[in-house]
N, C-alpha and C positions, 0 to 999 in steps of 0.2 A: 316651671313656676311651682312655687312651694304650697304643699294644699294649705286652702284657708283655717283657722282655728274655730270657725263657728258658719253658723249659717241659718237664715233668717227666710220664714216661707211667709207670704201674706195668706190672706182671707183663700183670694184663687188659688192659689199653688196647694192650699191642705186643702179645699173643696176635689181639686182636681186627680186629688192621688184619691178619693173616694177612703178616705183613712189614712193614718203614717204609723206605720210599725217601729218604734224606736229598737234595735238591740244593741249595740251598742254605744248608745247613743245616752244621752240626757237632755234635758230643756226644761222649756215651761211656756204655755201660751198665755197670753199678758195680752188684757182686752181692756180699753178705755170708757169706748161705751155701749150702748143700744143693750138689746137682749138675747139668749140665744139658748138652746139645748146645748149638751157638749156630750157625747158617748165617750166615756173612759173604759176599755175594757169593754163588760157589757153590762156599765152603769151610765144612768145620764144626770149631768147634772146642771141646774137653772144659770143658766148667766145673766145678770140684771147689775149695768152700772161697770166701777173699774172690779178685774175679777185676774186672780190669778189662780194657773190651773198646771201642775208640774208632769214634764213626760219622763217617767223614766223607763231603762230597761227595761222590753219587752210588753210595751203599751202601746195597744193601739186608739189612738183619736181620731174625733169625727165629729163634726157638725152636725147638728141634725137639722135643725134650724136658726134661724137667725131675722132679725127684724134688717130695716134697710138703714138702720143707721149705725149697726154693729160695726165695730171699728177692733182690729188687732191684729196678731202676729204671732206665729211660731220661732221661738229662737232655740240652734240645736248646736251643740257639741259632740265631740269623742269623750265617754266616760272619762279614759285616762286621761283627758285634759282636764281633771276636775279630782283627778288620784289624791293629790294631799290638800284636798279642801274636804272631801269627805270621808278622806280615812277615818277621821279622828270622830265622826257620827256614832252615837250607839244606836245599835240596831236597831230597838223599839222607833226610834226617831225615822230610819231608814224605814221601816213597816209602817209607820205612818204614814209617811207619805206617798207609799205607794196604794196604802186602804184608802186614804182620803187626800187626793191630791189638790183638792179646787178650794180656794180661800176668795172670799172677799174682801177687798183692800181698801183704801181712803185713794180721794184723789191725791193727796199730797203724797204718802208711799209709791201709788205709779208714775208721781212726776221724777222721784229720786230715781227711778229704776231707768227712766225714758233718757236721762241724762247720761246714765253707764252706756245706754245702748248706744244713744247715738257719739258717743264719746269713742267708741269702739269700730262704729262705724267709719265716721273721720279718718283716724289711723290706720283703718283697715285702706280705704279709697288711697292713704297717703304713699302703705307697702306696696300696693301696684304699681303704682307711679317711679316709687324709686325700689329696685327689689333684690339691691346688692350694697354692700359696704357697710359698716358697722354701724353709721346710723339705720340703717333697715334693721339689723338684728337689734340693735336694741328698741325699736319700735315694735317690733312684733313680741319683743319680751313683754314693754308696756302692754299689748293687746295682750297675751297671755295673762296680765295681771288685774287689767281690769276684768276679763273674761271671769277670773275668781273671786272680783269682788263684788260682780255684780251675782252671781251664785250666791254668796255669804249674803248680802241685802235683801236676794228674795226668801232665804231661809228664815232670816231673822223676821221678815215679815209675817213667814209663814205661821212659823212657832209663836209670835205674838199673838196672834188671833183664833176665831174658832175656825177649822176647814165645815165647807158647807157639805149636808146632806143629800144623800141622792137623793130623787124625785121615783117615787113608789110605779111600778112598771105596773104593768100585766103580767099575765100567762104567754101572750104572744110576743107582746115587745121583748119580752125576757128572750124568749127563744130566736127572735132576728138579732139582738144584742150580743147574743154567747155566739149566733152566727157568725157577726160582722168579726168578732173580736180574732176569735180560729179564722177565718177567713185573712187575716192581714199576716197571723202568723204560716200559713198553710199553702196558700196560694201558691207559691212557687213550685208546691209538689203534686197536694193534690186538688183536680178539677174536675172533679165527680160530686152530685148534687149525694149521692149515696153514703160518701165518707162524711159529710157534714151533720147529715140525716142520723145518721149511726152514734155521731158524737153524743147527742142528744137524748137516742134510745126513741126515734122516733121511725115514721116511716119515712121514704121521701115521699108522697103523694102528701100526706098531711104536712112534713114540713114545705113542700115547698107551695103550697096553698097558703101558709101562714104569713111564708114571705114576701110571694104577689101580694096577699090580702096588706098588707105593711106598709108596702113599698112601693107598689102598681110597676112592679119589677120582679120577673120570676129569678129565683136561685140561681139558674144557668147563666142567664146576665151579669147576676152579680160578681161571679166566677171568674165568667172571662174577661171583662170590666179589670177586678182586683188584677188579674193574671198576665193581660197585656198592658196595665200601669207599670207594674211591675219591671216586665220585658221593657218598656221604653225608658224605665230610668236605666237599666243596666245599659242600654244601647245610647243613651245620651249623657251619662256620669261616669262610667268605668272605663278601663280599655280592654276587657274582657272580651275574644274574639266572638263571632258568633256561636261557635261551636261550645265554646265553654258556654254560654247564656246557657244552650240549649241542652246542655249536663244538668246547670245547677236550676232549672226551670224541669227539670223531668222530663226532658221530650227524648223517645227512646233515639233520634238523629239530627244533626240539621238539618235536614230538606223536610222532617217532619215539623218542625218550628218556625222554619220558615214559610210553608205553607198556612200555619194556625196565625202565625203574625200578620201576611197579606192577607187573608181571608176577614181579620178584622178591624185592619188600619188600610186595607187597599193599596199596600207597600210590600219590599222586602224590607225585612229587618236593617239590611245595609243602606238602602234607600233614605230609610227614615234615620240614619245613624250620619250620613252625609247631606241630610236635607240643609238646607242656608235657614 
């Protein structure tokens, strides 16, 4: 089966990854209503109403909070599937959006948007269904196209309006913030409360006091939390053998990955890669 050209996480699925490290990747999460914090990086910023909010290369997001009637969606592509929509950007425009990714929008702008999506989705449901003959390629060409025009929509929204300002941190938020942020890019290498510590010019005893005090979750939680999400997307989206996981995860073997993986999902690695 031909991989899909995009892909769409709810509310739970980005709660669950505890962050999403875009790299090569692009998106944007597109919320209809309630309210919520949003960590860009290690900024946050206010969600109140319809909000959009762009992920690009090398950005990690996260919820921080959220009221109960928050409503939205993560939608992600392959940068190169977006190569000649955004060639033609000048850079300042490309800096902007990644200084200030978060807009708010009208409800009419996120009904035009909601209509790409789910237009996208249709066709997409349809390429399963039939996933050979030249009506499929040129359905997926349509999905490739609408893919670019719903990109071009949310720009033009973008650049319409003013992006919203972060929300003024502390001293401590700052530092779980530049935590979390290293922590989505890092994770797979390193899992020492000390290299994070270090990042910061701090101690670990002080930082990791900061981050229990935070988070009512010490640093080392948060570590292996980030480090076996990680591990379970490789083992349930790639076909990556075990052994390689546990190259590009830093474990100096398999049987040492294997070990750190049952220790804190109560599985092997393969188990949970064959579970139903």
């Amino acid at each position: 089966m031909e991989k899909s050209l995009f892909r769409i996480l709810d509310l739970a699925e980005v709660n669950a990854t505890y962050g999403l490290t875009a790299q090569n990747e692009i998106g944007f999460f597109l919320c209809r209503r309630g309210q919520a914090d949003i960590l860009v990086n290690d900024r946050v910023y206010p969600v109140n109403g319809c909000f959009l909010c762009f992920h690009v290369p090398y950005t990690s997001t996260r919820i921080v909070r959220h009221s109960d009637d928050f409503d939205g969606f993560l939608l992600l592509t392959e940068l190169d599937r977006l190569y000649t929509t955004l060639s033609d950007m000048p850079l300042q425009d490309v800096m902007l959006l990644r200084g200030h990714p978060c807009i708010r929008i009208t409800s009419a702008q996120y009904g035009r948007m909601e209509q790409l999506v789910e237009l996208m989705l249709d066709r997409s449901r349809l390429s399963v269904q039939t996933e050979s003959g030249q009506g499929a390629a040129m359905r997926r060409l349509l999905i490739r196209t609408l893919l670019q025009a719903l990109f071009l929509e949310a720009l033009e929204i973008y650049f319409e309006g003013s992006p919203v300002e972060e929300i003024p941190q502390s001293r401590e938020d700052n530092i779980f913030n530049r935590f979390f942020h290293s922590l989505m890019q890092h994770c797979t290498r390193e899992r020492k409360v000390t290299f994070y510590a270090t990042e910061q010019h701090l101690s670990p005893n002080y930082f990791s006091s900061v981050v229990k005090a935070k988070t009512g979750r010490t640093a080392i939680q948060w570590i292996e939390t980030a480090s076996i999400v990680r591990a379970q997307h490789y083992l349930s989206t790639t076909s990556m053998s075990i052994k390689e996981i546990a190259d590009a995860m830093n474990f100096t073997d398999q049987s040492t990955f294997g070990r750190y993986f049952r220790k804190h999902c109560g599985m092997s690695p393969t188990d949970y890669r064959n579970r139903k």
